[in-house]
C-alpha positions in Angstrom: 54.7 153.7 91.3 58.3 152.9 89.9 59.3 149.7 88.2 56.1 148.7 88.8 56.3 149.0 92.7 54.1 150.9 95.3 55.6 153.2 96.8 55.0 153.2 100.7 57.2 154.1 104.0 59.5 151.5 105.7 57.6 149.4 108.4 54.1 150.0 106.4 54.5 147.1 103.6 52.3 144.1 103.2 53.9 141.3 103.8 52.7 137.4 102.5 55.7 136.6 105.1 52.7 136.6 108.1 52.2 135.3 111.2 49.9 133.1 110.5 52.6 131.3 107.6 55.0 131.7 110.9 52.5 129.6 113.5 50.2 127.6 110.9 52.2 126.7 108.0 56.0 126.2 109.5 57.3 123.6 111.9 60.5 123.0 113.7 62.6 119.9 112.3 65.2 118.2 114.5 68.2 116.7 113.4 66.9 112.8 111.7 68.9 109.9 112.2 68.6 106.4 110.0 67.8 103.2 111.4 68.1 100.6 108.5 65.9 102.4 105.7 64.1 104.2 108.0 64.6 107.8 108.4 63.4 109.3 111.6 63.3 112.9 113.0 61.6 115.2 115.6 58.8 117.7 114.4 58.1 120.4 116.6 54.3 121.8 115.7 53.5 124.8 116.8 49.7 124.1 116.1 49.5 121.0 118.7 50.8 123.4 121.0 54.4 122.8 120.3 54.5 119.1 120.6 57.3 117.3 119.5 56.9 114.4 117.5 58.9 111.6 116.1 58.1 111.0 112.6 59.3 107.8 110.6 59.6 107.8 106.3 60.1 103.9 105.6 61.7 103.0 102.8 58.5 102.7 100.5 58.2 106.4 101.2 55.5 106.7 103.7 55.8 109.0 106.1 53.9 108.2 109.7 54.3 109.8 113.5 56.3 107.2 115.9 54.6 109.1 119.0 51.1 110.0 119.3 49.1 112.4 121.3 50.1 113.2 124.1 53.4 112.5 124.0 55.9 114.9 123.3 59.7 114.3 123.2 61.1 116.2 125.0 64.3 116.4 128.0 64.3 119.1 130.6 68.1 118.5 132.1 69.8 121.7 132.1 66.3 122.7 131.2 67.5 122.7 128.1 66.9 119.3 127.0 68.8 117.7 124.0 69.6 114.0 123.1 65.6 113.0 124.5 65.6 109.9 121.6 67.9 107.1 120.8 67.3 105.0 117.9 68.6 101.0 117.4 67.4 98.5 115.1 63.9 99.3 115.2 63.6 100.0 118.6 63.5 103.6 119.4 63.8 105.0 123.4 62.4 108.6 124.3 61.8 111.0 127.1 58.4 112.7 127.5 58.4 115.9 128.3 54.9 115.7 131.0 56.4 113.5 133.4 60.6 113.1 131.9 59.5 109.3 131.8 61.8 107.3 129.3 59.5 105.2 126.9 60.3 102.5 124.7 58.4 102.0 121.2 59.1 99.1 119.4 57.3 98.4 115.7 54.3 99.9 115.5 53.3 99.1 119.2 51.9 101.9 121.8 54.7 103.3 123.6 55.7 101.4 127.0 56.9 103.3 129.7 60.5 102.2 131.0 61.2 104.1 133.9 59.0 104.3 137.4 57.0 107.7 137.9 59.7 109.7 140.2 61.2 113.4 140.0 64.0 112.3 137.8 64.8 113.8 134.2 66.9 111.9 131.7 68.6 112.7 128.4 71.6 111.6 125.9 70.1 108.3 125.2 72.6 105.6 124.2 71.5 102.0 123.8 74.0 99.8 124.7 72.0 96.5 123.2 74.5 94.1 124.8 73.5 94.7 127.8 69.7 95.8 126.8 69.5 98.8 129.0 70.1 102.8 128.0 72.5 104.3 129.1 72.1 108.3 129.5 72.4 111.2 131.7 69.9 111.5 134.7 69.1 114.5 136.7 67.6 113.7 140.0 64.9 116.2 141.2 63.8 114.1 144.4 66.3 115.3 147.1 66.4 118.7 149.0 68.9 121.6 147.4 70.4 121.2 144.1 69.4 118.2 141.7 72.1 115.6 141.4 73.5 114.3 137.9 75.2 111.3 136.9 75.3 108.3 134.3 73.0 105.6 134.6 71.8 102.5 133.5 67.8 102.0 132.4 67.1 98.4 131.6 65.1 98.0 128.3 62.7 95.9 130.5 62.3 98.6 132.7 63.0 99.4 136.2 64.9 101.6 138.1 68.2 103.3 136.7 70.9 102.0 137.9 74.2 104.3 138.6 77.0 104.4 136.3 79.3 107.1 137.4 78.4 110.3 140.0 80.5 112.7 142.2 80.5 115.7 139.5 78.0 118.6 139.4 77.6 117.9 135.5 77.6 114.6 133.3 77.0 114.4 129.3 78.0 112.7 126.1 78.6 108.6 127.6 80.1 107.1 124.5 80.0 103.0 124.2 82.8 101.4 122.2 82.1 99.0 118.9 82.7 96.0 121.2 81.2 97.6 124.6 84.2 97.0 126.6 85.2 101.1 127.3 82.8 103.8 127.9 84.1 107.3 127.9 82.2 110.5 128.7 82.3 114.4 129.8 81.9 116.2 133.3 82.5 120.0 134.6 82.0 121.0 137.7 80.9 124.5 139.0 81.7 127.5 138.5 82.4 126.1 135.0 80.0 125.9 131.6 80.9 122.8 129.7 82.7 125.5 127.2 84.9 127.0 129.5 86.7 123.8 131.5 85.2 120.4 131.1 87.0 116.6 131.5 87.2 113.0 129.4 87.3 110.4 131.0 87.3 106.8 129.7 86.6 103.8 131.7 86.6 99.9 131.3 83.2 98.2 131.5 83.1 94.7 133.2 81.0 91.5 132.6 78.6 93.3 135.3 78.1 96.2 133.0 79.9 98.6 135.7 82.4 101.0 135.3 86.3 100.3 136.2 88.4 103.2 137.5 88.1 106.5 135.3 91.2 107.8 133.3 91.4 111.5 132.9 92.1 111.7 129.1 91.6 115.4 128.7 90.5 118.8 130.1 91.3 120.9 132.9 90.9 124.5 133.8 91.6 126.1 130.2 90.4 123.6 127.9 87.1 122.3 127.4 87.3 118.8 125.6 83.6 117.3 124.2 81.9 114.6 122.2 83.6 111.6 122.8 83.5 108.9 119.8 85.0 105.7 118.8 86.0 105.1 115.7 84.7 101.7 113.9 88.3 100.0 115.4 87.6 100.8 118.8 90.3 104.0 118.4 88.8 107.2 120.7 88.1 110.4 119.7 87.2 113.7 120.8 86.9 117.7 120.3 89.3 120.1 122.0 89.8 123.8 122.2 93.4 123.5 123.8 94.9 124.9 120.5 92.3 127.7 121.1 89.9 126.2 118.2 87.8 123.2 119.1 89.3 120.8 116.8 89.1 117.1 116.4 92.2 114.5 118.3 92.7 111.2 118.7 93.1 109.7 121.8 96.4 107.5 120.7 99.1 105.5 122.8 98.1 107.9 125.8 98.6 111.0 123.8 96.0 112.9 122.2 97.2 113.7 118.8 95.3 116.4 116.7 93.8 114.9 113.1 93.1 118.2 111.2 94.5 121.4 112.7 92.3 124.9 111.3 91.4 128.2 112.7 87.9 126.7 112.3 85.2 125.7 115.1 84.0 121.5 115.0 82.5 122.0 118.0 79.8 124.1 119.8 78.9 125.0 123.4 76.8 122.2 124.8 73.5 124.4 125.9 71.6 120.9 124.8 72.7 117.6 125.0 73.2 114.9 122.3 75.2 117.6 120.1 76.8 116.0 116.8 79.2 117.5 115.1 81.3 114.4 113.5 80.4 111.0 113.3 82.3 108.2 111.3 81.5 106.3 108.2 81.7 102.8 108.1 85.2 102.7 106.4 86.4 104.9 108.9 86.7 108.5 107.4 84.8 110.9 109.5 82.3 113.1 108.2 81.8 116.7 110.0 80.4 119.9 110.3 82.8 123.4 111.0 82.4 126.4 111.3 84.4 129.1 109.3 84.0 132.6 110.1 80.4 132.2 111.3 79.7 130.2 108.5 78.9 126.4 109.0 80.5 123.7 106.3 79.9 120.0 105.6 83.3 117.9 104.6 84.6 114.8 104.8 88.0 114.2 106.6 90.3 111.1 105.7 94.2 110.6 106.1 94.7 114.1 107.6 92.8 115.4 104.3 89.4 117.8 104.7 87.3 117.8 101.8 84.4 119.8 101.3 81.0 118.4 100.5 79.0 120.4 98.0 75.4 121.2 99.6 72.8 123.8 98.7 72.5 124.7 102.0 74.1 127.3 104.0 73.7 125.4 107.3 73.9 121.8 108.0 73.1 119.6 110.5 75.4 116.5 110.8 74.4 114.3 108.2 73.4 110.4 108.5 74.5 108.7 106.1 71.3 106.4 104.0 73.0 104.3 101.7 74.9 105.9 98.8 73.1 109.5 100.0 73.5 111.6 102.9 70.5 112.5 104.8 70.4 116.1 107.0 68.6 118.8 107.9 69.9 121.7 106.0 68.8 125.7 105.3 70.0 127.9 102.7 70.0 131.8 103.0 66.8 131.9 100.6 65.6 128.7 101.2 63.5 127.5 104.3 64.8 124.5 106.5 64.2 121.1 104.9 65.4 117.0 105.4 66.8 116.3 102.5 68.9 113.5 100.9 72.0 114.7 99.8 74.3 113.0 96.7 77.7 113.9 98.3 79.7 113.8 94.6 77.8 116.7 93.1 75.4 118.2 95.9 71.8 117.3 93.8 69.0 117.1 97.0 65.6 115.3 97.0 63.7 117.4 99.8 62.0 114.6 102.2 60.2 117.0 104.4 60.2 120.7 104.3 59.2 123.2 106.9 57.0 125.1 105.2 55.0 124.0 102.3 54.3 127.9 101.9 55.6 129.3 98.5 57.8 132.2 99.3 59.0 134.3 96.4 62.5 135.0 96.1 61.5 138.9 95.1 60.5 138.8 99.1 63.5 137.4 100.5 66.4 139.5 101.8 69.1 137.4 102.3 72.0 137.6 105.1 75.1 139.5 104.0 77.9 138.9 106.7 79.6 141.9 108.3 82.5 142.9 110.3 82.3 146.3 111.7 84.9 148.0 114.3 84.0 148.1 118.2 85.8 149.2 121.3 89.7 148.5 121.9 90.5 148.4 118.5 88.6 145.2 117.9 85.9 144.1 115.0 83.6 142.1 115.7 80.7 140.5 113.1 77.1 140.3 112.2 75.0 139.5 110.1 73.1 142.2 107.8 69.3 142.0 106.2 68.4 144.8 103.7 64.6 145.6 103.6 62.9 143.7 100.4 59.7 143.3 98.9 58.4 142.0 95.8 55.5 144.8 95.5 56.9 147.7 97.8 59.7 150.8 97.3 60.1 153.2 100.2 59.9 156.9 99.4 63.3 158.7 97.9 65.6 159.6 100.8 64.0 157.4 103.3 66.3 155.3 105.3 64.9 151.8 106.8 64.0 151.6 110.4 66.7 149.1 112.0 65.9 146.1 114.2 69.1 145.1 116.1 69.0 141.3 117.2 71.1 140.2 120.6 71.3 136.3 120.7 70.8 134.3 123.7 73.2 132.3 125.4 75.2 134.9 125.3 77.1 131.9 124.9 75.6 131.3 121.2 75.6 132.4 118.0 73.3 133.6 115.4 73.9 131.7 111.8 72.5 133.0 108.2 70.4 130.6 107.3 66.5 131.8 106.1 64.6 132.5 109.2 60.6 133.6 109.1 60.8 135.5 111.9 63.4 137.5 110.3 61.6 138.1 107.0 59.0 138.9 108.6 60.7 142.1 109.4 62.5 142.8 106.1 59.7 142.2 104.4 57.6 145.2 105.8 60.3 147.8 105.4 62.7 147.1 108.2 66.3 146.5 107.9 67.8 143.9 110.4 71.4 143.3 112.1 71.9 139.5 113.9 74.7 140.4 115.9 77.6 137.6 116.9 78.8 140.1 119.5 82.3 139.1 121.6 81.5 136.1 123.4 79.9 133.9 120.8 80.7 131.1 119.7 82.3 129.9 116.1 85.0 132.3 116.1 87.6 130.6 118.4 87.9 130.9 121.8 89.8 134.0 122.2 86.6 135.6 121.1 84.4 133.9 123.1 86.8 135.0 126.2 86.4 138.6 125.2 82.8 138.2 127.6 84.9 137.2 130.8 83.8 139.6 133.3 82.1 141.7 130.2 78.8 140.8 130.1 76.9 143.5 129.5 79.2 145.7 128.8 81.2 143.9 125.5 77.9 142.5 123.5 76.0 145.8 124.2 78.9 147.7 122.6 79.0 145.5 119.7 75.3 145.7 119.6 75.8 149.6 119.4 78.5 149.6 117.3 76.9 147.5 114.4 73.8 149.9 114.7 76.0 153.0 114.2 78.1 151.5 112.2 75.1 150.8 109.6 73.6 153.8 110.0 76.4 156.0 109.1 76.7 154.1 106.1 72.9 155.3 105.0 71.9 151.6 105.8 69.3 152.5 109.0 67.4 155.8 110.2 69.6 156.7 113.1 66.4 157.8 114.8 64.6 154.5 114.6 67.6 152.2 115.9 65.5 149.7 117.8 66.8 146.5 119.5 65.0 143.3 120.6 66.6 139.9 122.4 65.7 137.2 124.0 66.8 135.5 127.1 70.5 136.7 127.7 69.9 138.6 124.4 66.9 140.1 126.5 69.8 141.2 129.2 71.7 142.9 126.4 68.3 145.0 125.3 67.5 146.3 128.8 71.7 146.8 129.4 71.5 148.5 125.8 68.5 150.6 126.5 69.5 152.1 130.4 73.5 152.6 129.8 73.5 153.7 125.9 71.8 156.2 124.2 71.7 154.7 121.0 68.0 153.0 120.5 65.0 155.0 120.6 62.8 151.5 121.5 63.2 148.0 122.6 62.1 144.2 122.9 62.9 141.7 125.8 61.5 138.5 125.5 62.3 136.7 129.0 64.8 138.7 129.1 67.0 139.6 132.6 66.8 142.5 134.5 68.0 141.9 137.8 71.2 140.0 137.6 71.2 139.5 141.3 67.9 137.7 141.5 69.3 135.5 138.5 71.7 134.5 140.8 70.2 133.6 143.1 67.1 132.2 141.7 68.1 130.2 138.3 68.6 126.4 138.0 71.6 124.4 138.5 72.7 124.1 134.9 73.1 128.4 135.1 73.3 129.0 138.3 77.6 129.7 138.5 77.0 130.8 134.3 77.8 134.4 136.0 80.5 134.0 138.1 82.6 134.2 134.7 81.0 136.7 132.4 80.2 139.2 135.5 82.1 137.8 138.7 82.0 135.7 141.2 79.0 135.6 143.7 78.3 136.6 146.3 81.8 138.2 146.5 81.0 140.6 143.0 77.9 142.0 144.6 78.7 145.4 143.9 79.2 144.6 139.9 76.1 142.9 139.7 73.8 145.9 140.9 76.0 147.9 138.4 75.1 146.0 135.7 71.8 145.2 136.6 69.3 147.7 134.6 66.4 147.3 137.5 68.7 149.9 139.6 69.3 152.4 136.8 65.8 152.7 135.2 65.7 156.7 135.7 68.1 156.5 133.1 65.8 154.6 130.3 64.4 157.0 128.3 62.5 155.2 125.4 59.3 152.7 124.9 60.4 149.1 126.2 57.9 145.7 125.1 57.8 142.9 127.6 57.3 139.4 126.3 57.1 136.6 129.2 56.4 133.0 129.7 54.7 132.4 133.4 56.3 129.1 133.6 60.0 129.8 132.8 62.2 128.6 135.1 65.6 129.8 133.9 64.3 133.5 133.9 61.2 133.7 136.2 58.2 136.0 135.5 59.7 138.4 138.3 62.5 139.7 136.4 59.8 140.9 133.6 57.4 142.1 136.0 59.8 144.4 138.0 61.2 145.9 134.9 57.3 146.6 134.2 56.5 148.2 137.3 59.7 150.4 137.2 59.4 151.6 134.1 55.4 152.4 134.8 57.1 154.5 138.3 59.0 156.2 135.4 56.1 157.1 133.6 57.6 155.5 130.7 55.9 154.0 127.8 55.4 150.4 128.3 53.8 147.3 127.6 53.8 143.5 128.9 52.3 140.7 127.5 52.4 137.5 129.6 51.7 133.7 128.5 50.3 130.9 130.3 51.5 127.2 129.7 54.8 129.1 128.2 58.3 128.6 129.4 61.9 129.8 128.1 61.2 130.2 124.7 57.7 130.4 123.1 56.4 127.1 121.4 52.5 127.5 121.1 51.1 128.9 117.9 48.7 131.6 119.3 51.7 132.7 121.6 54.4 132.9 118.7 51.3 135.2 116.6 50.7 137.4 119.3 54.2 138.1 119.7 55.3 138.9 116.0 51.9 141.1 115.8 52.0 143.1 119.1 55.7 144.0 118.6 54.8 145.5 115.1 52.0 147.3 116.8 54.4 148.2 119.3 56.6 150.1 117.1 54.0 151.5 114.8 52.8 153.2 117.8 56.0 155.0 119.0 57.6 155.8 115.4 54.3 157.0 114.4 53.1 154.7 111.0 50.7 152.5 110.4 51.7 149.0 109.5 49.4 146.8 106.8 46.9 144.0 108.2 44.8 143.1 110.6 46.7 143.7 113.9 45.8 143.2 117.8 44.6 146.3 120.1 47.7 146.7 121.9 47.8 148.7 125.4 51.3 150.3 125.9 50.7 152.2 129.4 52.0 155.9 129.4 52.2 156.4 125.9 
């Protein structure tokens, strides 16, 4: 022992970061919003099988669920969901995610459905009490080919929606004016994501509650404007990246005119609907969220003036405000996610919910140091960097920490640095971990989320590379146990890594793609042109897809690949998984491939989210040869 330590190798710690804290102790919190002195926000439980619930804290401080069992809030447009609850003077409208119904709830009645039973999915709820209806985005599932989307109308009485506004592939954030007279909103049309070229459009609404003629207000094919807003005076407002930053305008005397001008990011790409980043206080100053260099801030900005707003917490949500207090959902880089009420003049917090109510000692907590490391063409490119730490373990003199390499999803996305679980889990038995914001993610302008145009998987697997070398030749990693994991499009960048590079000696895909042609051709509408930019155009690219595609190269893997797969995702199917499997089994190549009933994109059920954490330590045990502390699954890893 030294300094009172046990001395063990990397990857062999015991850890009171387990899976069980992970799955039985932690839930997901959604952004809350406050409805008079009501706060109200979405719990995601991993025990009830990943449910999400609305939860309500009155004013006297109780704290009850708004939805019961069954229900769970939850959108599938896009398949990604986002805005599935509106709040408004104690009535509160949501989608449920069993049959995409939208439900009313009003007091402490049972909730009322408000839609007919159809194939029709609905999300960025808006009530527009004036009228008594909702107005949000609705995905239509009931003809043949591809779903169609457009705004409508739902009628708090319930019936039928009614249209608003169609003839675009794509509809999201409908804003209503203070005095309901001009509704403006987003659309894109394929090939484009709503971050690559997306239009405003704003619209008088007449005493029938329809929509005049549309003006075009801003957008086209190199700017992607988002989250409409009026001001308390009726003034509109919105986010654009024209200036190559998406930073906040004003929509005045038919000119947009910007209000803060920074190298700094207020928006993000709209993978979920019902995104917030600014919202205006009653007096008319706006309070916002940015992002600096990766790293997300809170300020207030009034007159042309941005102020920051002293928080605890590393990452913010945007903030309601609840009288003289703010209330968000917030992380810090050693603290888990909480809602909290924040006092804006000197940043004291009362925690309302927290999710975990496990005690975590800081002694067991590595926290994220940000990085910038070179890459190809002459370029850097940033990550963020977690050191192995334990309260109780020190690894042998001279040992270097095995190093788990993370490749976000999206690859549209970002990784941030708040405290994650999942990531201490790691650290906290021995490994070291790089979160990598390769070229293409967001929150560092759009110049660097371009440098993926007709890169993918070339450009975030040599950044991926890069930052493992990069830490390895500073003493920070065992260049022989460089192992990388992803999920989703971060899954694409593993198997890419793994079958062109040379770099890892193991890897994790969770959903992750393997056959870039089959995406194609087999995704929902929401993805289903996402490639035409970051690889090329189909069908016409053919040839680049089948050279990117790691299902035709797998003679070159040459180290043990973990498959992770939910049977019911449906924005990468089971098949990509299971022909990487049976390739890699033809190769005689260490393998293993754990698949999960009642799972989709993205794990949610507690004995899913347990197996996973625990099989993939197994998993690497097995091929770098140690034993890792507690009681683990049997895992079989054919041809090992």
């Amino acid at each position: 022992m030294t300094s009172g330590k046990i001395i063990a190798p990397y990857g062999t710690w015991d850890s009171p970061i387990t899976s069980d804290l992970i799955v039985g102790q932690a839930i997901g919190l959604g952004a809350p919003v406050v409805d008079g002195g009501d706060i109200i926000w979405l719990e995601s439980r991993p025990s009830e099988a990943g449910r999400s619930v609305l939860v309500r804290r009155g004013a006297d401080g109780r704290t009850t669920d708004i939805t019961p069992p069954p229900f769970n809030v939850r959108s599938r447009v896009h398949e990604y969901g986002g805005g599935a609850f509106a709040v408004h003077r104690g009535l509160i409208v949501f989608v449920n995610f069993s049959d995409q119904r939208l439900y009313a709830v009003d007091g402490t009645a049972a909730p009322r459905a408000l839609t007919p039973v159809n194939d029709q999915r609905f999300a960025d709820l808006h009530v527009d009490r004036r009228r008594d209806r909702i107005i949000c985005v609705c995905e239509d599932h009931s003809g043949d080919g591809e779903p169609q989307n457009s705004l409508v109308a739902v009628p708090l009485g319930g019936g039928a929606p009614e249209p608003l506004a169609d003839g675009h592939d794509f509809f999201a954030a409908p804003a209503l004016s203070p005095d309901g007279r001009q509704l403006a909103w987003m659309t894109w049309d394929h090939p484009n994501m709503p971050w690559d070229a997306s239009d405003l459009w704003l619209a008088a609404i007449d005493g029938e509650g329809r929509l005049g003629k549309p003006r075009h207000i801003a957008g086209g094919p190199a700017e992607a404007p988002q989250q409409p807003l009026f001001s308390p005076d009726g003034v509109l407002h919105f986010i654009s990246d024209r200036s190559g930053w998406w930073n906040l305008y004003v929509w005045s005397d038919g000119e947009a005119l910007p209000l803060c001008p920074l190298d700094a990011e207020f928006g993000q790409p709209l993978w979920q609907l019902g995104t917030e980043t600014y919202r205006f206080l009653a007096n008319g100053a706006i309070l916002c969220t940015y992002i600096d260099d990766g790293i997300e801030q809170l300020a207030r900005l009034e007159g042309g003036r941005l102020q920051a707003i002293p928080t605890p917490y590393a990452v913010t949500s945007l903030p309601a405000p609840c009288g003289d207090r703010l209330v968000l959902l917030g992380a810090a880089v050693d603290r888990p996610a909480c809602i909290a009420l924040l006092e804006p003049r000197d940043g004291a917090v009362e925690v309302v919910k927290l999710s975990t109510e496990a005690a975590l000692d800081p002694a067991d907590i590595s926290r994220a140091e940000a990085i910038t490391f070179p890459t190809e063409g002459g370029l850097t490119s940033r990550a963020f960097y977690y050191p192995p730490r334990s309260a109780r373990f020190d690894a042998p003199p001279g040992e270097k920490p095995p190093l788990l390499v993370i490749g976000h999803g999206g690859p549209t996305g970002a990784t941030g640095n708040a405290l994650s679980l999942r990531i201490q889990y790691w650290t906290s038995r021995g490994f070291a971990v790089v979160d990598v914001n390769y070229g293409g993610s967001s929150g560092f302008g759009r110049a660097y989320r371009d440098r993926l145009a007709g890169t993918w998987g070339i450009v975030d697997v040599d950044d991926c590379v890069n930052a493992a070398r990069f830490l390895a030749k500073q003493g920070l990693a065992d260049a022989d146990r460089l192992i990388i994991r992803g999920g989703s499009a971060g899954g694409y960048t593993t198997l890419s890594a793994l079958t062109f590079r040379d770099t890892f000696r193991a890897g994790t895909s969770l959903y992750g793609i393997g056959d870039l042609e089959t995406l194609a051709r087999d995704t929902h509408k929401f993805e289903s042109r996402y490639l035409d930019r970051i690889v090329g155009p189909w069908p016409e690219a053919r040839d680049v897809y089948r050279q990117r595609s790691p299902i035709n190269f797998t003679e070159r893997l040459n180290c043990p690949v973990i498959f992770f797969q939910g049977l019911e995702d449906k924005v990468v199917p089971p098949n990509q998984a299971e022909a990487m499997v049976a390739a890699l089994k033809a190769q005689n190549l260490p393998v293993a491939y754990l698949a999960f009933e009642g799972e989709g994109h993205g794990f949610r059920q507690a004995a899913t989210i347990k197996r996973v954490l625990e099989s993939e330590l197994v998993f690497y045990g097995k091929v770098f040869g140690f034993e890792p502390a507690g009681d683990l699954p049997d895992l079989e890893i054919a041809n090992l």
